[in-house]
N, C-alpha and C positions, 0 to 999 in steps of 0.2 A: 610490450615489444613482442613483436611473433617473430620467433626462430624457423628460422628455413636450412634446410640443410641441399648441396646440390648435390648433380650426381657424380661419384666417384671419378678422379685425376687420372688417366691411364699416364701420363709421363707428370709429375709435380713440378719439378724443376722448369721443364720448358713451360708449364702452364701460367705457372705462378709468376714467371715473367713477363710472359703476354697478356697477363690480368694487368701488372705494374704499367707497361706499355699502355694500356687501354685507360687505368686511368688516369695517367699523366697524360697521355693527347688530349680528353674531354676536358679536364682542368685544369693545370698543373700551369701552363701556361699566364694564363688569366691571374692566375695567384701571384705567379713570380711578377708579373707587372705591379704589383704593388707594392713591390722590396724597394727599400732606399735605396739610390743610384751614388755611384762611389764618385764621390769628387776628385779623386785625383784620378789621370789617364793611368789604363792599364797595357804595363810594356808587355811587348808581347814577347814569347821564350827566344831564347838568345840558342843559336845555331850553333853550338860550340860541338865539337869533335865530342865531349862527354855529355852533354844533352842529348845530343843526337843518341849516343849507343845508350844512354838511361832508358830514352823514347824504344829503343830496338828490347830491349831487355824486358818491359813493360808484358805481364802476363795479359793475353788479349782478351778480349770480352767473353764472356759466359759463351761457350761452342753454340747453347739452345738457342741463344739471341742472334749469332750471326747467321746461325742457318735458318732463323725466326725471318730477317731480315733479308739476307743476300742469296740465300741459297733459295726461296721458295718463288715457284713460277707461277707466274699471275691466275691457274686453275687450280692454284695449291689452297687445301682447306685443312685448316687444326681444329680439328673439334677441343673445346676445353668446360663446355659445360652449358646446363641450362636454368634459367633461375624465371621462376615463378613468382614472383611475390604481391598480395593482395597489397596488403598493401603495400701537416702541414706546418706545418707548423711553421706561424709569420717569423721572418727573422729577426732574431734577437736584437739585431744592431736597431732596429726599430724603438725606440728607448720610450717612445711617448702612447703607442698603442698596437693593440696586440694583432687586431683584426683593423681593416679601413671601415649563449639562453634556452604516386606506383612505383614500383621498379620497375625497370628494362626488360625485356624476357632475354636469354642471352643467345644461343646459337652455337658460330661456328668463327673461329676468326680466320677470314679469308683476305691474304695480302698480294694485293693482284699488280704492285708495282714491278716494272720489270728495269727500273734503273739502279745501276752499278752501283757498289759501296762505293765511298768515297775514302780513297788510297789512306791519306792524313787529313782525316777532320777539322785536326786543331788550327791547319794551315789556311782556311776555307772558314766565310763567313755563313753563319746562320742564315737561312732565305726569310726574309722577316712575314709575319704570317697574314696572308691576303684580307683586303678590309671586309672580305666575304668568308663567314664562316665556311666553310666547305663541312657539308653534309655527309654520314657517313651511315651507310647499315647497319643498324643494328647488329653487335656477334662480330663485326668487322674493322680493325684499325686502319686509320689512313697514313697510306705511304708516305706520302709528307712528313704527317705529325710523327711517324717512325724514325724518317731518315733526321728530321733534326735533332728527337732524341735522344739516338746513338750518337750522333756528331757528337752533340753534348756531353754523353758521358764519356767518350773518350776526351775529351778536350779536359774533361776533371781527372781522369785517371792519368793523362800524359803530365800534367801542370799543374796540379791544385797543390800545396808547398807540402801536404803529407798523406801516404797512402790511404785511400778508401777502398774499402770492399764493397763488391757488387750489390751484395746483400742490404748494406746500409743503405747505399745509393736508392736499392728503387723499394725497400723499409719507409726511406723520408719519399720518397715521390708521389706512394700512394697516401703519406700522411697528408701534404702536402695539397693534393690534392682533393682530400675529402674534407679539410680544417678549411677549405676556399668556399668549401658548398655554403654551409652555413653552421651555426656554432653547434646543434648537438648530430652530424654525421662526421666520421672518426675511423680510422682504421682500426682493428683490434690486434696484436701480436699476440703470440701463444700468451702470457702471460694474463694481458688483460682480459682476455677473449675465457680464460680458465675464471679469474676473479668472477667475470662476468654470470657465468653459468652456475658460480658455486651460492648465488644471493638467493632469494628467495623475490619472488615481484614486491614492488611494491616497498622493501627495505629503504632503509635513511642510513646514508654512510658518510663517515668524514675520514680528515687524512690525520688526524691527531695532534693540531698544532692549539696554542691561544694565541691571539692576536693583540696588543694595545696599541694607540694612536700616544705616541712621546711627543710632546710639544716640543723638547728642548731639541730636538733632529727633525722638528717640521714630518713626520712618516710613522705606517705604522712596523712593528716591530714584532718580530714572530718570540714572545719571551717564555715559551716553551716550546719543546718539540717532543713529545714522546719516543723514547724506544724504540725500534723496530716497527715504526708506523710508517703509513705510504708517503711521509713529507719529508721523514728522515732516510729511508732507502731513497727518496730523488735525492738527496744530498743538501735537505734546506737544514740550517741549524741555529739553533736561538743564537738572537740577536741579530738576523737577517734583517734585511728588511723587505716588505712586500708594498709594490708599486700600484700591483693590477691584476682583478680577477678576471679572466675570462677579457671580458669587453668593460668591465667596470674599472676604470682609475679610480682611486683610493686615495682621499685627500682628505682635509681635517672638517669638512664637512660632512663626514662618513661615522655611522656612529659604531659602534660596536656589535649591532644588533644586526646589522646591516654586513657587514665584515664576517660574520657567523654564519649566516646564510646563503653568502654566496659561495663560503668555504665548504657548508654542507647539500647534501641534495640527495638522488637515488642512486643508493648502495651502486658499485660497480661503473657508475658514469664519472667523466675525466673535466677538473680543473686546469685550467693553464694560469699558470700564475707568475707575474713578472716580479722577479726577485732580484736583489743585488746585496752583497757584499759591505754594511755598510756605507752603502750610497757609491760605491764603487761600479762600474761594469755591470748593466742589468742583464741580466741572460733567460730565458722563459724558460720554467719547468712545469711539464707535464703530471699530475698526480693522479691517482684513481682512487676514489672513492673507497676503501674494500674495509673500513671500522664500522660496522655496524650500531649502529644506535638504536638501543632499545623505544618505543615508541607509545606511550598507556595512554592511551582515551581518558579524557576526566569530564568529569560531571558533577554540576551543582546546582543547588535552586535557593535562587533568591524571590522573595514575596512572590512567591508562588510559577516563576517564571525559572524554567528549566535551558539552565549553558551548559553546552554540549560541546569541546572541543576535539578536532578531530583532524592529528597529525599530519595523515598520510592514508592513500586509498589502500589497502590492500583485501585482498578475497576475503578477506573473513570482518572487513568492515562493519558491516550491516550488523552480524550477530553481536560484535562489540560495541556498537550502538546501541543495541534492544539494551545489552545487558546494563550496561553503565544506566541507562534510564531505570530499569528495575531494581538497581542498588541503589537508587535516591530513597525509596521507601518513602514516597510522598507523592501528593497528586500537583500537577501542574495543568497551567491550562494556557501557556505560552511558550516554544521554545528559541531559543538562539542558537541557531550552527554557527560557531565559531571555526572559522578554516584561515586565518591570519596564520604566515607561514607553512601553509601547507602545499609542497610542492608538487601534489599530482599521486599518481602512481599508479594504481589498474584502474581503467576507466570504465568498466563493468562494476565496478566496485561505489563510482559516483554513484552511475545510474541506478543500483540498488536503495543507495539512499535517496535519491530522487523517488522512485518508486513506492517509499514510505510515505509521501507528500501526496500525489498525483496520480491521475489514475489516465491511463495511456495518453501520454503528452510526449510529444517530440524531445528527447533530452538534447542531442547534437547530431551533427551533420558531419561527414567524415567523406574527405574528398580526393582521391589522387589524381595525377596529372591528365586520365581519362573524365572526369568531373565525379559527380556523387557514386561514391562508393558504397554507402549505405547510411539508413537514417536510421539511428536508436532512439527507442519510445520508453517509457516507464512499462512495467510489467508486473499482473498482478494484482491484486485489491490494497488501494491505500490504505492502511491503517491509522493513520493521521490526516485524513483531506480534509478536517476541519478544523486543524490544531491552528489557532494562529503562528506564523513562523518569520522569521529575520535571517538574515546571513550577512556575518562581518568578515571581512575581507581585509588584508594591505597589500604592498606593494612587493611581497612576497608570495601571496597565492599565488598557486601556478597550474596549466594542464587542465587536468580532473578537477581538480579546485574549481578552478576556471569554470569548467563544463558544467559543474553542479550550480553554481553561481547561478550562472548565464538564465540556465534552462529553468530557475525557479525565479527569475526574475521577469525573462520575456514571458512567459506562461501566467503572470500574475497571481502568483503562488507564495510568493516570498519581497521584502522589500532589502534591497543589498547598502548595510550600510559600512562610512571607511573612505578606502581611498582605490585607483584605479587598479590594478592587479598586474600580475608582473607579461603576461602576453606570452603564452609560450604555449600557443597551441597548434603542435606539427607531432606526429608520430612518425617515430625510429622501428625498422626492421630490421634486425638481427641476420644477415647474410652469411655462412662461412662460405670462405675462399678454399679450405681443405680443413683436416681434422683438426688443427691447430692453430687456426687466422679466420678472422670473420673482417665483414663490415657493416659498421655503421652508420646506415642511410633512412635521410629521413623518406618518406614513401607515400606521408599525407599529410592534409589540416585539418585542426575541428574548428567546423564552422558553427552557432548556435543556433538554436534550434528554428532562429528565423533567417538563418543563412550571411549574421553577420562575421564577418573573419573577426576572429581573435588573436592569430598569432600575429606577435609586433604589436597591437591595440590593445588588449587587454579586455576585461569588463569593468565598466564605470560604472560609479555606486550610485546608490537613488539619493541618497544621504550621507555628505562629507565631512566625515569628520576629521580633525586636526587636532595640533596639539602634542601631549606625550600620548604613546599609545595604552598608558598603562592606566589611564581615562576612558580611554572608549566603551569599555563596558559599560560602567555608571553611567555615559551618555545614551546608551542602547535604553538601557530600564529606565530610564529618567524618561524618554520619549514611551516607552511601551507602557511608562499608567495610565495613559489615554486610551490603548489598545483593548478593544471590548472582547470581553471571555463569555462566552458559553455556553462550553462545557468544560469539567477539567478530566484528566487525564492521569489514570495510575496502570503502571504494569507490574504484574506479577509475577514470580518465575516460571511461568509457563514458557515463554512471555506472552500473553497478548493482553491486547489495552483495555484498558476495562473503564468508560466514560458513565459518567452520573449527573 
């Protein structure tokens, strides 16, 4: 993820609202159309001599908003920021599913409507929204998407059965709206946005809970929760039960391995998990990542054939790599990169190990909403370009995973055996909103290195195997004593390879 920072808020409060405004018009809409529709009619407020003076008494909207809104004359311009960048949450009554896994450069927000607030919102219907997108410039909110806005929020702060603050309101609007984009862009609060920065790239975090599937309740069941972990400060507590991860429903077809890994992923990124009470009132909680899980490369060699497993990508991969093969203290003349479960993580960090294999070959294609952003090649002299090599894969590989896959399989470098991979190939950009709020938006795709999209499709194996997975390796060597050797292959602490 690249951190960008903008340039400094001369007022934050009005800023920070006009960010919330901007992007509740782009999205926020779109989202809520997907919210269950309430089956019974909704009465509307009853005019009574103490409504009426409740409504009169009603603390009026943040002053930056109204003069954001009513007060600014169609040449009026707020500067609030410029952003560079290379590259919501669904409502809970929803009980069955959670969702229906470049940047912008910014400007200046110029609001050039010169129509009147509207006296009592609540009394006035909504103009529902033209079957024409109306297009807006960039740095600029539309008057429209403004004035319904504010209707809106007065209409919740006059009537909604218990007070809300401003703050929460457009807290949820801009969640709301970045949870619509697609499943990993995300608001950050001071909170998450701190977790975030305190990771190291490339970490595996979980929230601290164990999961089992109880037959006797048909669900599975959180039958522990840790201490002071990120699943007990959201308020989940053994004996919940959990419905749904993310976009994954969770049913007795789910096995345990599977429930693990969608619960874990990269330190500091956020779970939505639908939980209920005993099978009572499901309600969605948000979790973040922030328990780090230690992550050890292992390496071993059977009949002469070296498995290399390899967690998670981070910067210092590669040299964990070398060294784990110079700890075998034996020569091999085959290896297997095992990447099953592995969810990605600095993509520099693939392509290093790709570059062990190949010698300047396309690794992936990295594309924002402008097309090809850039194209990464292997770098360097191979040290292994004649090692024989395999890559097993599930349906948890992810990202990086993905990309290393991809690129040693179209390259004919490697044959990918297993099952299709999990498809998660988009990069997230780290944006703050001010010293204490960022967002997370995704900003591109990796395409492979022959320009097939991966994200949502995944990489499909040359060779499928089924079954338990605690088979597949046996299956891997079982096929590789046909696989013709050589040379074999010993490293020593130097490291470098030393072939005879």
């Amino acid at each position: 993820m690249v951190m960008q920072r903008l340039k400094p808020l001369s007022n934050p409060t009005f800023n920070r609202h006009i960010v919330a405004l901007a992007l509740w018009g782009i999205g926020s809409l779109g989202y809520a159309a997907n919210r269950p529709t309430v089956s019974a009619p909704v009465k509307p407020p009853v005019n009574s001599a103490a409504s009426v003076a409740a409504k009169t008494n009603k603390t009026a909207l943040t002053p930056a908003i109204t003069q954001a809104i009513a007060g600014a004359s169609s040449n009026t311009a707020v500067p609030i920021s410029e952003v560079n960048a290379p590259n919501g949450v669904p409502d809970a009554a929803d009980d069955d599913n959670l969702t229906d896994d470049g940047a912008d450069d910014g400007g200046e927000v110029d609001i050039t409507s010169t129509t009147p607030m509207v006296t009592n919102p609540a009394t006035q219907p909504i103009a529902p929204a033209s079957e024409q997108i109306q297009q807006v410039a960039l740095g600029a909110v539309s008057p429209v998407t403004v004035e319904k806005f504010v209707k809106m929020i007065d209409i919740i702060r006059q009537n909604y059965v218990t007070n809300v603050d401003d703050e929460s309101l457009f807290a949820n609007a801009m969640a709301g709206t970045l949870a619509a984009l697609d499943p990993y862009s995300e608001y950050l609060d001071a909170n998450a946005f701190e977790n975030l920065r305190l990771f190291t790239e490339g970490d595996i975090g979980s929230i601290g809970v164990s999961v089992s599937f109880h037959a006797d309740v048909d669900s599975w069941v959180f039958d522990d929760v840790l201490p002071n972990s990120p699943a007990a400060k959201a308020g989940i507590q053994r004996g919940n039960y959990l419905h749904q991860i993310n976009d994954n429903k969770l049913d007795n077809t789910r096995t345990s391995q599977d429930v693990d890994q969608l619960l874990t992923g990269i330190a500091g990124t956020t779970a939505r998990l639908l939980v209920s009470d005993k099978g009572r009132r499901k309600h969605l909680v948000v979790v973040q990542r922030t328990l780090v899980q230690q992550q050890a490369m292992s390496a071993n060699i059977i009949n002469g054939v070296a498995v290399v497993q390899i967690p998670v990508f981070q910067n210092n991969t590669q040299q964990q790599f070398l060294m784990a093969l110079t700890k075998l203290n034996q020569p091999f003349s085959v290896l297997v990169l095992d990447l099953r479960n592995n969810p990605g993580g600095v993509l520099s960090a693939a392509n290093d190990i790709a570059s062990l294999f190949m010698n300047d070959k396309v690794v992936v294609q990295i594309k924002n909403r402008q097309g090809i952003q850039e194209v990464m090649r292997t770098h360097g002299k191979a040290q292994f370009a004649d090692l024989p090599l395999v890559v097993l894969q599930n349906r948890y590989s992810a990202s990086a995973a993905e990309v290393l896959a991809s690129a040693l399989q179209n390259n004919q470098r490697a044959k990918v055996y297993g099952e299709t991979s999990y498809g998660k190939g988009s990069i997230q950009s780290i944006v703050p909103i001010n010293d204490n709020e960022a967002v997370k938006l995704t900003v591109a795709h990796y395409y492979s290195s022959k320009g097939e999209k991966i994200d949502g499709v995944g990489v499909k194996p040359d060779v499928t195997l089924t079954g338990a997975e605690t088979s597949w390796q046996d299956k891997v060597l079982a096929d590789l004593q046909t696989t013709k050797r050589s040379n074999q292959f010993l490293l020593k602490p130097t490291p470098t390879p030393q072939s005879f």
